[in-house]
C-alpha positions in Angstrom: 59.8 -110.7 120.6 59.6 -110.5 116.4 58.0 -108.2 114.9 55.6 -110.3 113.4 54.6 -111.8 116.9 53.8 -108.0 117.7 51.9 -107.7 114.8 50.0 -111.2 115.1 49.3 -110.2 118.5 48.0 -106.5 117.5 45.9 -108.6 114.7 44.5 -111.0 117.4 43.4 -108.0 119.8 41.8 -105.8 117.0 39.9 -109.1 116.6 38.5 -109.6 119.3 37.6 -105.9 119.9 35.3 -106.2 116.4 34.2 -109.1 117.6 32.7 -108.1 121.1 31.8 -105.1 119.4 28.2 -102.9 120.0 26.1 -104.9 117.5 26.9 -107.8 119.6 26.0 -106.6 122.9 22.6 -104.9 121.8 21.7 -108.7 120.0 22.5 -110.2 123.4 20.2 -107.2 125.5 17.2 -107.6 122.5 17.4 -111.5 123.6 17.9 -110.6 127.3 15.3 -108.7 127.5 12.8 -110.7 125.5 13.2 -113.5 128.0 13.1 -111.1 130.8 9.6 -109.9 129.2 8.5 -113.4 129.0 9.6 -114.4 132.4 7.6 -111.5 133.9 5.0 -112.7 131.6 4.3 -116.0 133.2 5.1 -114.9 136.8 8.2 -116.1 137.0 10.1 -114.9 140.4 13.7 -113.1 140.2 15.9 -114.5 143.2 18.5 -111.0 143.9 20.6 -113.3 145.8 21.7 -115.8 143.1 20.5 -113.4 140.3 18.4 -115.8 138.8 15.1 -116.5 137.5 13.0 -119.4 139.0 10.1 -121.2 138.0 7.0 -122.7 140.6 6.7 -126.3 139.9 8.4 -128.6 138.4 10.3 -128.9 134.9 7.0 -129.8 133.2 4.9 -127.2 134.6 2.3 -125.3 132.4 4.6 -122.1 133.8 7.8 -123.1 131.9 6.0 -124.3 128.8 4.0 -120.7 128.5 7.6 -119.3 129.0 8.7 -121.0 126.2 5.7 -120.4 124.5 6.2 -116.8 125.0 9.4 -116.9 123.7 8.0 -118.6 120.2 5.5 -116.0 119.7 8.2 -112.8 119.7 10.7 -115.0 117.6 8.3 -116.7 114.8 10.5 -117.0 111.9 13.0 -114.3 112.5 15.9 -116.7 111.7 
């Protein structure tokens, strides 16, 4: 192996580390917890097994559209 493959390769992992860094993972729990808040909001239920959220009804049911909503109201214009 070159030392400049090393190199790239120490480049490349340094990367990634920045990348996946705190500032990332607190963006991702604000939004994860956000639509866990809204979920909650609208009664959605929490299935342990599958670790998943479920709605009652179907896909157009006045449930999912509070949900989203929900979700419009805490995240008006923050782009």
């Amino acid at each position: 192996m070159s030392i400049r493959t090393f190199l790239t390769l120490i480049g490349c992992a340094a990367l990634t580390i920045a990348i996946n860094s705190d500032s990332a993972q607190a963006a991702r729990t604000a939004h994860s917890a956000l639509r866990v808040h809204c979920l909650k909001q609208v009664g959605a239920y929490y299935n342990p097994g599958n670790r998943t959220w479920r709605f009652y009804g179907a896909r157009s049911s006045p449930q999912r559209q509070n949900f989203y909503n929900c979700l419009d109201a805490h995240t008006m214009k923050r782009r």
